[in-house]
C-alpha positions in Angstrom: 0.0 0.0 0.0 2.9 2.4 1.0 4.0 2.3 -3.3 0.4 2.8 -3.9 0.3 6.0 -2.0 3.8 6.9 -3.4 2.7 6.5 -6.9 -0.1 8.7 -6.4 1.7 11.7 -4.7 4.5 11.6 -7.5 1.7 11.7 -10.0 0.0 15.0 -8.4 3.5 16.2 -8.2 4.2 15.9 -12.2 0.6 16.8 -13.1 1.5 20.1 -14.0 4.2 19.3 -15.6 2.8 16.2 -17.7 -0.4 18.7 -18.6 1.6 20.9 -20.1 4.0 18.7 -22.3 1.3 18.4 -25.0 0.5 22.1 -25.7 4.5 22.5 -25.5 4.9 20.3 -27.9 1.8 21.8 -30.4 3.7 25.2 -30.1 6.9 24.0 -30.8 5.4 22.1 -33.7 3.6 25.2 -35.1 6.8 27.0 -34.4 9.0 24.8 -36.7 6.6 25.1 -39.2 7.3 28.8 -39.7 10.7 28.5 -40.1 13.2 30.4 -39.2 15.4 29.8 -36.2 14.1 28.9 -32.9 15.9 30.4 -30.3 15.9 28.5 -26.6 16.0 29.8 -23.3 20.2 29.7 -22.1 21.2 28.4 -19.4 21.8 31.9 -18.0 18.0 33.2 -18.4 16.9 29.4 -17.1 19.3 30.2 -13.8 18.0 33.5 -13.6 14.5 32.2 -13.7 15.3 29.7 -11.1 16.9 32.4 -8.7 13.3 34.4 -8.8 11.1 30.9 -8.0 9.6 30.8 -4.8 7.6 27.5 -4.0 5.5 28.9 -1.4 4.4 32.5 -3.2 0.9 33.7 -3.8 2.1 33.0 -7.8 3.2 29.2 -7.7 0.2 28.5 -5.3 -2.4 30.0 -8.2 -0.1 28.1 -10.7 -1.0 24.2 -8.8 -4.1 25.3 -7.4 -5.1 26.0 -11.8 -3.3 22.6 -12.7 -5.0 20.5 -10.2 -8.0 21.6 -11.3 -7.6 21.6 -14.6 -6.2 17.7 -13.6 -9.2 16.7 -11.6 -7.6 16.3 -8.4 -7.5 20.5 -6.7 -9.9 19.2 -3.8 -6.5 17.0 -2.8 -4.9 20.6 -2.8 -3.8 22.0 0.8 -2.3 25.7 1.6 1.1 24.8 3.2 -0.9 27.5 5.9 -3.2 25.2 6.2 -4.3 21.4 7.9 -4.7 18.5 5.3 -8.6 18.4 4.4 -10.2 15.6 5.8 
């Protein structure tokens, strides 16, 4: 039961993630399609990106309180602020 309950918290915790791979890829797709060069994200703006994140802001709470909605599963969504729901 333990892997069971593992399983499912790792799958909450990619949902956003896995959502989003699809549309990612549909831009990316369209993208290619105009032509021209695609320019990434360096490692430089990624770092500086990361330096900014904040896991408990009012921003990344909106962002997986959205996603688990969107996913089906926000009612398993808890404020860190906040006691589990029952």
């Amino acid at each position: 039961m333990t892997s069971g309950v593992h399983d499912a918290l790792v799958t909450i915790d990619r949902a956003p993630s896995r959502a989003a791979l699809p549309r990612n890829a549909r831009a990316l797709m369209r993208a290619k399609q105009l032509g021209g060069e695609i320019k990434y994200l360096s490692p430089g703006e990624i770092a500086a990106r990361n330096r900014g994140y904040s896991p408990y802001s009012v921003e990344t709470w909106r962002t997986w309180e959205y996603w688990a909605n969107k996913c089906g599963c926000g009612h398993l969504l808890t404020r860190p602020d906040e006691p589990p729901k029952s």
